[in-house]
C-alpha positions, 0 to 999 in steps of 0.5 A, a space after each residue: 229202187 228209192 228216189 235217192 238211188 234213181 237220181 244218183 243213176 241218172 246223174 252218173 249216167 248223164 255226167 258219163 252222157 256229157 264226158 262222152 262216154 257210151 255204156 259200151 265205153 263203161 263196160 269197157 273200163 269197168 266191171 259192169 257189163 252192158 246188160 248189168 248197165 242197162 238193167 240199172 236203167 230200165 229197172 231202176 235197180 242197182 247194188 251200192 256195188 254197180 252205183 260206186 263202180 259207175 261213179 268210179 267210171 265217171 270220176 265220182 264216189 259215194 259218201 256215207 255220212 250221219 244226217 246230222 253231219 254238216 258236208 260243209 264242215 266235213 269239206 273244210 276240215 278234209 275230211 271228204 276231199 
């Protein structure tokens, strides 16, 4: 897996870690299992799928913009959130 997708597994985990969330907790309200959640951690492999499904659990989503884009500007025009 890229260093891009790693970090956003390891952010959606650790936020899931700081809601007190278990991996049992996010199979439970999800579509992933816990095999499909331990493979993302100990492979370092995930689908853009399992990545938006765990984001979805710990209350994040995926946002594809164009590099070039200003997210400062797509903010305040509301056109993220």
């Amino acid at each position: 897996m890229n260093i891009e997708l790693n970090k956003l597994v390891i952010e959606a985990l650790d936020t899931a870690k700081s809601q007190g969330l278990t991996q049992k907790d996010i199979a439970e309200t999800s579509s992933l299992d816990e095999v499909a959640l331990s493979r993302v951690k100990k492979a370092n492999d995930a689908k853009f799928s399992t990545l938006e499904e765990l984001g979805r659990c710990v209350g994040k989503k995926l946002v594809w913009v164009d590099d070039k884009t200003s997210l400062a500007e797509l903010v305040r025009k509301g056109n993220l959130f």
